[in-house]
N, CA and C atoms as an extended XYZ file, in Angstrom:
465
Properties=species:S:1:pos:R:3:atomname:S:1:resname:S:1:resid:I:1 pbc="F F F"
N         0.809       -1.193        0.000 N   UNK     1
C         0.000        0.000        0.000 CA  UNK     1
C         0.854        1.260        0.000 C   UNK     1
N         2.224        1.330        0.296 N   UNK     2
C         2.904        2.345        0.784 CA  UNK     2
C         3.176        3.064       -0.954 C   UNK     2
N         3.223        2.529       -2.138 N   UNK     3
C         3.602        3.083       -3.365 CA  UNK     3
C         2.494        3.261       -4.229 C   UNK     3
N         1.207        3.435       -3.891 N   UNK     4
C         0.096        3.293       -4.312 CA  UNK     4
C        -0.158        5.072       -4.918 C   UNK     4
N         0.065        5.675       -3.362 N   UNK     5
C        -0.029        7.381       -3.616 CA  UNK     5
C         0.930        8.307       -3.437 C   UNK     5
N         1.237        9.118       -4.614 N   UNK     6
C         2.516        9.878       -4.083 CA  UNK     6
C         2.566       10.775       -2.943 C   UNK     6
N         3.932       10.834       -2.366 N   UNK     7
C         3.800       12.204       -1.083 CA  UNK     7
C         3.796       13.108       -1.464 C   UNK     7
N         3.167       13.785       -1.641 N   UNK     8
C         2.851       15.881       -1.750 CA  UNK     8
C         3.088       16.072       -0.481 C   UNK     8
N         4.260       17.220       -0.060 N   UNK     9
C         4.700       18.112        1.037 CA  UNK     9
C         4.057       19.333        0.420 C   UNK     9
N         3.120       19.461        1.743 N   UNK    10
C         2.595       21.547        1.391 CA  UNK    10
C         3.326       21.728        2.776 C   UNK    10
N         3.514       23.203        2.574 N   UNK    11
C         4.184       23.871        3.960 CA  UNK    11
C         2.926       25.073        3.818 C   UNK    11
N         3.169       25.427        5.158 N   UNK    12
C         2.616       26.544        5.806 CA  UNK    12
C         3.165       27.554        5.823 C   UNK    12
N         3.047       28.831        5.157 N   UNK    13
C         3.633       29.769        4.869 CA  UNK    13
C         3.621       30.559        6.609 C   UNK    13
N         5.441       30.847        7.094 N   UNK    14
C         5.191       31.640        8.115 CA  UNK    14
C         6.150       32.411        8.402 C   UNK    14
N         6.035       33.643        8.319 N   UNK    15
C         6.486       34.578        8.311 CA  UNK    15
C         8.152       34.813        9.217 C   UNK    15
N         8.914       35.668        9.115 N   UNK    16
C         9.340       35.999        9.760 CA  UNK    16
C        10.158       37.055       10.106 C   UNK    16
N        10.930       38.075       11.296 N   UNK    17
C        10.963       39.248       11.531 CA  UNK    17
C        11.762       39.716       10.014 C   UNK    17
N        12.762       39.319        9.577 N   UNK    18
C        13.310       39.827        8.726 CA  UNK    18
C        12.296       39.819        7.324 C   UNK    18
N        11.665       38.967        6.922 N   UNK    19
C        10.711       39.169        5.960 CA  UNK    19
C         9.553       40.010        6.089 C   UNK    19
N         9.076       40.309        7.380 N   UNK    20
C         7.945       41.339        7.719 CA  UNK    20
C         7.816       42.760        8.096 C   UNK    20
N         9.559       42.472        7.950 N   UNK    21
C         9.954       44.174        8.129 CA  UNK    21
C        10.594       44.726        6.321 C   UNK    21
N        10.397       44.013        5.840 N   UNK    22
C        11.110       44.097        4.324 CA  UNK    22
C         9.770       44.320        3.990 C   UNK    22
N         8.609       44.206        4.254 N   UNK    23
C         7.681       44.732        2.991 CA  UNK    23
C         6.252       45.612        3.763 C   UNK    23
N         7.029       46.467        4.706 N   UNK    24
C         6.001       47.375        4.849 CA  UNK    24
C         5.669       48.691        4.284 C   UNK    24
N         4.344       48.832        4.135 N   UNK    25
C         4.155       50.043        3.509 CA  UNK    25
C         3.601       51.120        4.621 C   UNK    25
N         3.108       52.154        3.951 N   UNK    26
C         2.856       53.181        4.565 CA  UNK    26
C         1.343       53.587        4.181 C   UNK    26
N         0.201       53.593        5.224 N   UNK    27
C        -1.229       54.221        4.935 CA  UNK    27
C        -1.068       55.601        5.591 C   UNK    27
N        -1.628       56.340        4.899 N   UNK    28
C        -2.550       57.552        5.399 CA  UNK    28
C        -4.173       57.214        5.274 C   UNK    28
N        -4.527       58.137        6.577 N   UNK    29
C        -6.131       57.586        6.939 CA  UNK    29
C        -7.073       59.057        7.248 C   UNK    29
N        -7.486       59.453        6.505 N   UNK    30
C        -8.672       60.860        6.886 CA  UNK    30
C        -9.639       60.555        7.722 C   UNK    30
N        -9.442       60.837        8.959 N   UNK    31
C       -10.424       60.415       10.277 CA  UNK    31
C       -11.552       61.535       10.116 C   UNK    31
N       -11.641       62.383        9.352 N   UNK    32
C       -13.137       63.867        9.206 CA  UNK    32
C       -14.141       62.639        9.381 C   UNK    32
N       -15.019       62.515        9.709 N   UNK    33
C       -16.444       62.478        9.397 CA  UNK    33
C       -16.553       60.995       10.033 C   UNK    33
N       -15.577       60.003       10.110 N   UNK    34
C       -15.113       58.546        9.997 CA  UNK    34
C       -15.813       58.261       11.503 C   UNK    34
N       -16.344       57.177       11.661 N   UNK    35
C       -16.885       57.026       13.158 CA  UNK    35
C       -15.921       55.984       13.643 C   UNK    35
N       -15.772       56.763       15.167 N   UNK    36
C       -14.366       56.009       16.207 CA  UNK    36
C       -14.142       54.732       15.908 C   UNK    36
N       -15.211       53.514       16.305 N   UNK    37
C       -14.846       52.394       16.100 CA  UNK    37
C       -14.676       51.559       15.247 C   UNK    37
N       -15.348       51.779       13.546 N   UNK    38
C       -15.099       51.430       12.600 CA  UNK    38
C       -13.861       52.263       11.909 C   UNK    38
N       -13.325       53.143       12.594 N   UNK    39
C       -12.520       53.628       11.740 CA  UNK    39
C       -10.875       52.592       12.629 C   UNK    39
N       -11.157       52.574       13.817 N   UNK    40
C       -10.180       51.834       14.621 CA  UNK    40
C        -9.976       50.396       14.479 C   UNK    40
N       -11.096       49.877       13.821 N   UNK    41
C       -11.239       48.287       13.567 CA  UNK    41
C        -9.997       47.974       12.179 C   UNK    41
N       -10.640       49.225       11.227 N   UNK    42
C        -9.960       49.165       10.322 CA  UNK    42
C        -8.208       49.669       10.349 C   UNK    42
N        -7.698       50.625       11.086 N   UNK    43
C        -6.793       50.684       11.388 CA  UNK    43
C        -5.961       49.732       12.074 C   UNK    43
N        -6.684       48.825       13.414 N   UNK    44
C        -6.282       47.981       13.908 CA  UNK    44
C        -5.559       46.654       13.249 C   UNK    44
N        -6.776       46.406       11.697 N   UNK    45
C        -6.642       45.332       10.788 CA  UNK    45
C        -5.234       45.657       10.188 C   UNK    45
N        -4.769       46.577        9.704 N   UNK    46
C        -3.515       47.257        9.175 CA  UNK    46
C        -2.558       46.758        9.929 C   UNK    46
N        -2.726       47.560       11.471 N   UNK    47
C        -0.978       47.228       11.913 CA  UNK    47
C        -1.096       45.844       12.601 C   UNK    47
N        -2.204       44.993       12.623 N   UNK    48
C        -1.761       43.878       12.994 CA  UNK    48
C        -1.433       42.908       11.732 C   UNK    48
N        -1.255       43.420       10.671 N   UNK    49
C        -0.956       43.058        8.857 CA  UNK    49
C        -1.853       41.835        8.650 C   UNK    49
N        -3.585       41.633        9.215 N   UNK    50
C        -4.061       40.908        8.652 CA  UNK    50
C        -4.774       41.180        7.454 C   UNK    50
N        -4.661       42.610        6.705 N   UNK    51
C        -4.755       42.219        5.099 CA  UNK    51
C        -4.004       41.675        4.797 C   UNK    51
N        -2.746       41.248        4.774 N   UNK    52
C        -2.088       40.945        3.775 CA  UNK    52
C        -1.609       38.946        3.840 C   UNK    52
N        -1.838       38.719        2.903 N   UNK    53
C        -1.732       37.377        2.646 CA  UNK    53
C        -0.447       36.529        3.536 C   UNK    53
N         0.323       37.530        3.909 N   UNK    54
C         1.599       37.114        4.634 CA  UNK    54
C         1.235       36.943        6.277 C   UNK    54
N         0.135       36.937        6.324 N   UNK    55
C        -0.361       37.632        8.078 CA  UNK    55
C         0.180       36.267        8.706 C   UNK    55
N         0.985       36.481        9.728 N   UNK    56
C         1.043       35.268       11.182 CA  UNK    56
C         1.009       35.718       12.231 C   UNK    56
N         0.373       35.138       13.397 N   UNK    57
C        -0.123       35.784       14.137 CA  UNK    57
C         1.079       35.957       15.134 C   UNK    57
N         1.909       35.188       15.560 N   UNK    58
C         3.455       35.733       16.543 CA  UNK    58
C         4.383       36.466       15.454 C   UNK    58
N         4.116       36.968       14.728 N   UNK    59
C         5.435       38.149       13.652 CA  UNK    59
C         4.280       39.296       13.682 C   UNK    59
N         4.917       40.314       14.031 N   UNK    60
C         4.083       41.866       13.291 CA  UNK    60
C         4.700       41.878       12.020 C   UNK    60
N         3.372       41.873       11.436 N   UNK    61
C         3.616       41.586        9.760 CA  UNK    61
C         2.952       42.910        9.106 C   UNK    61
N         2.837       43.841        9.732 N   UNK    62
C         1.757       44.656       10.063 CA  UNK    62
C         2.232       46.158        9.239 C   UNK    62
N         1.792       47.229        8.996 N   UNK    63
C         2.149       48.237        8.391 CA  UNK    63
C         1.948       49.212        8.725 C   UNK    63
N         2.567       50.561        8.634 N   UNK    64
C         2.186       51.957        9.114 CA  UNK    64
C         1.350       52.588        8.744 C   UNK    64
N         0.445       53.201        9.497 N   UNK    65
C        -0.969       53.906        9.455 CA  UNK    65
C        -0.265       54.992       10.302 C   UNK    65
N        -0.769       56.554        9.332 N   UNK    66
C        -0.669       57.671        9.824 CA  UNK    66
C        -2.014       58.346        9.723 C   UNK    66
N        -2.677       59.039       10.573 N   UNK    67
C        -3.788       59.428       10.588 CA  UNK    67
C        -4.047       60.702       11.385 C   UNK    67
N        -4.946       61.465        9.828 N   UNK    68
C        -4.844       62.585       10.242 CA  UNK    68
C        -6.720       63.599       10.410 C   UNK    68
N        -6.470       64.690       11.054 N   UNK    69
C        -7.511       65.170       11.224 CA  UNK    69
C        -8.488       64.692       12.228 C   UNK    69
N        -7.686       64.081       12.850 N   UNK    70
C        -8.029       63.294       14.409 CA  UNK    70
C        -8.953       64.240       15.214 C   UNK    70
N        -8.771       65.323       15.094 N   UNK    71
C        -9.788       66.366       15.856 CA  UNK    71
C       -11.203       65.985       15.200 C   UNK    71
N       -11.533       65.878       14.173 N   UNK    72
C       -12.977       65.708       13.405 CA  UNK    72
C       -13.322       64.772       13.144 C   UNK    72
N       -12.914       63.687       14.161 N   UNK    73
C       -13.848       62.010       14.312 CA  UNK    73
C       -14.857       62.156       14.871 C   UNK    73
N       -15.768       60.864       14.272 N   UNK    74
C       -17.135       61.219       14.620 CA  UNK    74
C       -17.640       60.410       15.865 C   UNK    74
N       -18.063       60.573       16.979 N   UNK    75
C       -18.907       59.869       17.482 CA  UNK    75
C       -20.337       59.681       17.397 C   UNK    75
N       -21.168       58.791       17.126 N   UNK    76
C       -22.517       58.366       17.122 CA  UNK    76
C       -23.271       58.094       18.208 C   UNK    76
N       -24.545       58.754       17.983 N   UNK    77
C       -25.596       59.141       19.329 CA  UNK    77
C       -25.114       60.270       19.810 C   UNK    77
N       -24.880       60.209       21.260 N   UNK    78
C       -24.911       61.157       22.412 CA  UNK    78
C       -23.731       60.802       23.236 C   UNK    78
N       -22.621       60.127       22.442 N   UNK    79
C       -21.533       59.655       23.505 CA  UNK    79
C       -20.298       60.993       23.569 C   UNK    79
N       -20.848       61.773       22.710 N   UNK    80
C       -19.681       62.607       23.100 CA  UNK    80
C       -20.285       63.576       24.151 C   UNK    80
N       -20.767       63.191       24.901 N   UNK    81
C       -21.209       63.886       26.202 CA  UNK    81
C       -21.825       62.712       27.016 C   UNK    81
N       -21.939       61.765       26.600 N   UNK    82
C       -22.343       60.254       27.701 CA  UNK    82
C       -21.360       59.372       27.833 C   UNK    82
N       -19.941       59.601       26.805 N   UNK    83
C       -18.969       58.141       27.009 CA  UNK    83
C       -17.667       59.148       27.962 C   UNK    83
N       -17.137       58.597       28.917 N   UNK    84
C       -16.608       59.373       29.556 CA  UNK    84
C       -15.331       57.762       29.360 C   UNK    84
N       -13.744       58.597       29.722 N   UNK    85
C       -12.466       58.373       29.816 CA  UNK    85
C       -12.197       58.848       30.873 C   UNK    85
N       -12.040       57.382       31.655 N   UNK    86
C       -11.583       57.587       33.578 CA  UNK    86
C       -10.494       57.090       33.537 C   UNK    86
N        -9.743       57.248       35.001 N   UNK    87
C        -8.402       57.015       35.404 CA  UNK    87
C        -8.628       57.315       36.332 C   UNK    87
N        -7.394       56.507       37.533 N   UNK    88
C        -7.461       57.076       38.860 CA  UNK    88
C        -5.904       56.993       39.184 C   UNK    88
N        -5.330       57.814       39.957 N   UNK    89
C        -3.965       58.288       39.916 CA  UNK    89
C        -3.534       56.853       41.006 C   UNK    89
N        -4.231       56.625       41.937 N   UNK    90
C        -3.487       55.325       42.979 CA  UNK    90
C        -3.951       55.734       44.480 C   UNK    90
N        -3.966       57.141       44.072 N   UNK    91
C        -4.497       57.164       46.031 CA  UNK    91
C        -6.255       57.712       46.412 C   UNK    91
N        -6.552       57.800       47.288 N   UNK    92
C        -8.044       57.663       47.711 CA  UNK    92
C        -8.225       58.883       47.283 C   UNK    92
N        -9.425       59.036       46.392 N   UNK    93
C       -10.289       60.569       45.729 CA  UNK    93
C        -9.911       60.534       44.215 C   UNK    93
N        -8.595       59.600       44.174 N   UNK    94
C        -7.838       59.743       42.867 CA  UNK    94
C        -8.987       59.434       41.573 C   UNK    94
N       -10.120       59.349       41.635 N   UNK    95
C       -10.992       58.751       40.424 CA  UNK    95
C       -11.196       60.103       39.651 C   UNK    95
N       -11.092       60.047       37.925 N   UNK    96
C       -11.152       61.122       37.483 CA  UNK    96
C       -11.654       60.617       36.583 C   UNK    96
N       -12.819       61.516       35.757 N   UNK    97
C       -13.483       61.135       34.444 CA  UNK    97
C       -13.877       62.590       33.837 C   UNK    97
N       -14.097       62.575       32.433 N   UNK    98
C       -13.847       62.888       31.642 CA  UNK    98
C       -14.448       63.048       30.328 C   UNK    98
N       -15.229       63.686       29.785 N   UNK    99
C       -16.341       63.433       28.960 CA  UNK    99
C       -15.367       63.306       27.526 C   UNK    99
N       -15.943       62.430       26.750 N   UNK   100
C       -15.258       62.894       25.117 CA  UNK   100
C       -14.839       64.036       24.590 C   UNK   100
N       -16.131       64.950       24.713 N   UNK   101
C       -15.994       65.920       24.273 CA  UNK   101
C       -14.965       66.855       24.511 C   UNK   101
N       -14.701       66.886       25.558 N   UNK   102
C       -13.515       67.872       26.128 CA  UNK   102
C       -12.280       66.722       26.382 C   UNK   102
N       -12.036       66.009       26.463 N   UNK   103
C       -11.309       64.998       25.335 CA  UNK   103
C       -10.618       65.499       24.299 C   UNK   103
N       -11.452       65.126       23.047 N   UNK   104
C       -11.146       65.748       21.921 CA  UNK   104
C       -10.778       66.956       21.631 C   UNK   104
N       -11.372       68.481       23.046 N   UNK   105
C       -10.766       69.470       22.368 CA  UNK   105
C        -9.600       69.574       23.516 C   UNK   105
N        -9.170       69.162       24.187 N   UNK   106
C        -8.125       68.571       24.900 CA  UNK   106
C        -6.978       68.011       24.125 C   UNK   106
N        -6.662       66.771       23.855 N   UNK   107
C        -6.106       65.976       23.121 CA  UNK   107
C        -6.507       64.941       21.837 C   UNK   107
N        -7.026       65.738       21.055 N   UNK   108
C        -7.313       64.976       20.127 CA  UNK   108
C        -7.439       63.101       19.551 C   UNK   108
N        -5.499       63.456       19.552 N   UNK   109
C        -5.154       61.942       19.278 CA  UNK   109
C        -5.874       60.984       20.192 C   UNK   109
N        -5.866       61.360       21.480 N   UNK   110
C        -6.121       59.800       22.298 CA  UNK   110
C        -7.089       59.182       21.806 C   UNK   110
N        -8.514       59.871       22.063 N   UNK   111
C        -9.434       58.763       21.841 CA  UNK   111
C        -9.153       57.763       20.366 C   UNK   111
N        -7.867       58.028       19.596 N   UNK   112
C        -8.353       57.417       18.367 CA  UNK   112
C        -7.092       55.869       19.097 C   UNK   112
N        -6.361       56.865       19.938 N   UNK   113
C        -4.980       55.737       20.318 CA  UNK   113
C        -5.698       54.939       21.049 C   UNK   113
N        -6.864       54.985       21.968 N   UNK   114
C        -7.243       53.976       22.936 CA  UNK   114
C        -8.179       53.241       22.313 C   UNK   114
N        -9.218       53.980       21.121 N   UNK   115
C        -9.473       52.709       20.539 CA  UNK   115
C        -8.750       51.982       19.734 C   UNK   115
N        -7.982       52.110       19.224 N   UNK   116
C        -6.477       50.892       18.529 CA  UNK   116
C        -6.276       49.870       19.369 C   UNK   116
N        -6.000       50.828       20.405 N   UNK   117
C        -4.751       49.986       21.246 CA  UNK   117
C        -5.733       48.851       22.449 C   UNK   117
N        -7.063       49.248       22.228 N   UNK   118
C        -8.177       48.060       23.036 CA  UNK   118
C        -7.898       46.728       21.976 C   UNK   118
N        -8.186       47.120       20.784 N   UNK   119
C        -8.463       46.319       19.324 CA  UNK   119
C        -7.109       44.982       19.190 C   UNK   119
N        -6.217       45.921       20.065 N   UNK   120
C        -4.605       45.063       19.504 CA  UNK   120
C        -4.363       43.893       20.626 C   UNK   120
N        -3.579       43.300       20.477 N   UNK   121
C        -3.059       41.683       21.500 CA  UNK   121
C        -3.201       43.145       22.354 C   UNK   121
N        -2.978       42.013       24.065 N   UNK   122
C        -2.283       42.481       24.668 CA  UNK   122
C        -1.153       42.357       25.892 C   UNK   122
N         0.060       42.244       24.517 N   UNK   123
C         1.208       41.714       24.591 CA  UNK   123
C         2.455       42.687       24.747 C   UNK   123
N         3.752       42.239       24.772 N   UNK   124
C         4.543       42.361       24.110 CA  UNK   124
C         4.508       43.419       22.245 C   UNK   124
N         4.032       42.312       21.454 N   UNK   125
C         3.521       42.480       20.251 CA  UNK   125
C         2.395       43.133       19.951 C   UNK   125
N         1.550       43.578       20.732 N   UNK   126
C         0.630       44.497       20.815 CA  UNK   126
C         0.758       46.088       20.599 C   UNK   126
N         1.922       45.844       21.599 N   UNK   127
C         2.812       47.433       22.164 CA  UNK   127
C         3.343       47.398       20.828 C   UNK   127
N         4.080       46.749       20.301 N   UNK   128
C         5.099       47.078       19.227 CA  UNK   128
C         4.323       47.437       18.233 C   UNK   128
N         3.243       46.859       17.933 N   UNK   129
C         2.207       46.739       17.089 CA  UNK   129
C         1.727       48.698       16.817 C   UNK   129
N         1.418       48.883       17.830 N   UNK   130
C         0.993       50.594       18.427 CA  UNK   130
C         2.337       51.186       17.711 C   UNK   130
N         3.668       51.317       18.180 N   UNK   131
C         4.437       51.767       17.652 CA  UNK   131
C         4.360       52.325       16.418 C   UNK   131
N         3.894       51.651       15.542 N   UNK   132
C         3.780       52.080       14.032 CA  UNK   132
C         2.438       52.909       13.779 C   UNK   132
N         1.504       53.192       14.675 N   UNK   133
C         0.649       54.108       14.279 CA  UNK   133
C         0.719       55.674       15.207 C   UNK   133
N         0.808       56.700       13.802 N   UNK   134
C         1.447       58.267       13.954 CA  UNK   134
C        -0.405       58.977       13.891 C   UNK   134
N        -0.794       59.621       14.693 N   UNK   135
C        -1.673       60.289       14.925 CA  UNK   135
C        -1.674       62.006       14.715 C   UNK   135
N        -2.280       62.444       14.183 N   UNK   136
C        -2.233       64.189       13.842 CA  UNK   136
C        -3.635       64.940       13.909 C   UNK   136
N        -3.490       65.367       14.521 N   UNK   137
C        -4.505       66.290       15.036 CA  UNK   137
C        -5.299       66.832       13.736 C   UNK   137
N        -4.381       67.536       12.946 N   UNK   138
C        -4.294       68.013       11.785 CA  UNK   138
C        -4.317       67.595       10.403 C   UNK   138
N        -4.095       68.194        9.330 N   UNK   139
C        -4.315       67.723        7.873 CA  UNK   139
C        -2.486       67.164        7.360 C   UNK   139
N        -1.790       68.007        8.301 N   UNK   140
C        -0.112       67.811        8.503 CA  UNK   140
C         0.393       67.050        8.791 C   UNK   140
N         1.122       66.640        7.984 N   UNK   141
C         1.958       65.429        9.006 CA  UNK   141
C         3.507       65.165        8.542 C   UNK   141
N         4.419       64.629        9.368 N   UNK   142
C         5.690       64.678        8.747 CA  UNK   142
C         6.092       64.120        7.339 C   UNK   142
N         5.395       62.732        7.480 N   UNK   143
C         5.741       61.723        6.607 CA  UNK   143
C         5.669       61.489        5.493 C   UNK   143
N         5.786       62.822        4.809 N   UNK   144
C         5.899       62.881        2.872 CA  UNK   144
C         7.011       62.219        2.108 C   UNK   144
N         8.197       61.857        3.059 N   UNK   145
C         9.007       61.167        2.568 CA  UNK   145
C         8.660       59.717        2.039 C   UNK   145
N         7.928       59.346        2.866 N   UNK   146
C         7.740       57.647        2.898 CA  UNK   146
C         6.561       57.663        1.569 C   UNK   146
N         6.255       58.465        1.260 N   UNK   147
C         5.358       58.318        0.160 CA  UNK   147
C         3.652       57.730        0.360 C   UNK   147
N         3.025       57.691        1.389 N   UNK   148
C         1.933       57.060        1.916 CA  UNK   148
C         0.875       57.119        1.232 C   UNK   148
N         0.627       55.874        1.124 N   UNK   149
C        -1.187       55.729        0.144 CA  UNK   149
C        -2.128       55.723        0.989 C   UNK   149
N        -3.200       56.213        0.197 N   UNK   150
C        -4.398       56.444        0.956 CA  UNK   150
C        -4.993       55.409        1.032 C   UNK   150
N        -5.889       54.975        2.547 N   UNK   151
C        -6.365       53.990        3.235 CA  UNK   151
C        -7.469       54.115        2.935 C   UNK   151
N        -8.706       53.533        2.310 N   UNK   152
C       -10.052       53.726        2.708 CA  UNK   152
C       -10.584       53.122        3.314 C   UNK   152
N       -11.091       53.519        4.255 N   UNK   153
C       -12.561       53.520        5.130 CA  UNK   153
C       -13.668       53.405        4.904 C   UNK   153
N       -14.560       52.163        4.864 N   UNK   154
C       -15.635       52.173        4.242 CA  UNK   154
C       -16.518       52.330        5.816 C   UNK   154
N       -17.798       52.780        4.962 N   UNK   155
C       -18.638       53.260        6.341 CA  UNK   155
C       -19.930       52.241        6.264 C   UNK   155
C-alpha cells in the first residue's frame, strides 16, 4: 500500500521578523467624518498586517498607518457627552473622568490611540504593534518622505 499514492509536502507559509519588516508600507487615513470604532477596527486590521496574505499571528507583519484630522472624528448618538475616559492616579479621591468631548478638544489623538490599542493583543507584540501608528490632530503630518497611500474607510 505504501507506493500506491505519491507524497505531496505543502508547507505553511510563516512569516518571519526579517521578511515582515522588508515589505512594509505606509497608509494615510482621513479620520473627518469617519466614526471612532469602525474607523479603529480598520486601522487595527492594518498594523496587525491581517490584510495581507503574509499575516502570522506571533510576527508583526503589520504596516504603518498615519492618521490625520483626528480632531474631526465622529462619534454616534450622544456619547460625546455620555462616554466618559476615567483614570485614577493610585491614592483615595484619585478617580477622574472625563467626557469625550472635552477629550477631543483637549487631546485629540487619544481617543483614536485607545481605541487601537483596546483592538490590539495584549502583549509584548501588541505594544510594538501601536508603535507604528502616527496620529495628527491636523491635515499635517511629517511623513511625505515615505510616500503614503491612501487607506479607505468604508462606512
Amino acid at each position: 500500500m505504501k507506493g500506491l499514492f505519491p507524497v505531496m509536502s505543502q508547507t505553511t507559509f510563516a512569516a518571519n521578523d526579517v521578511s515582515a519588516q522588508a515589505s512594509r508600507v505606509w497608509f494615510v487615513v482621513d479620520a473627518a467624518d469617519k466614526p471612532l470604532g469602525r474607523l479603529a477596527s480598520v486601522i487595527a486590521t492594518v498594523l496587525r498586517g491581517k490584510h495581507k496574505p503574509t499575516y502570522t499571528t506571533h510576527v508583526d507583519t503589520g504596516d504603518f498607518v498615519i492618521v490625520v484630522n483626528a480632531d474631526k472624528v465622529r462619534l454616534t448618538g450622544n456619547k460625546l457627552d455620555k462616554k466618559f475616559y476615567y483614570r485614577h492616579s493610585g491614592i483615595p479621591g484619585g478617580f477622574k473622568q472625563e467626557s469625550y468631548r472635552h477629550l477631543l478638544a483637549r487631546n485629540p489623538e487619544f481617543p483614536i490611540e485607545k481605541a487601537v490599542k483596546g483592538m490590539l493583543p495584549k502583549n509584548v507584540l501588541g505594544r510594538e504593534m501601536l508603535t507604528k501608528l502616527k496620529i495628527y490632530a491636523t491635515a499635517d503630518h511629517p511623513h511625505a518622505a515615505q510616500k503614503p497611500q491612501p487607506l479607505t474607510v468604508k462606512l
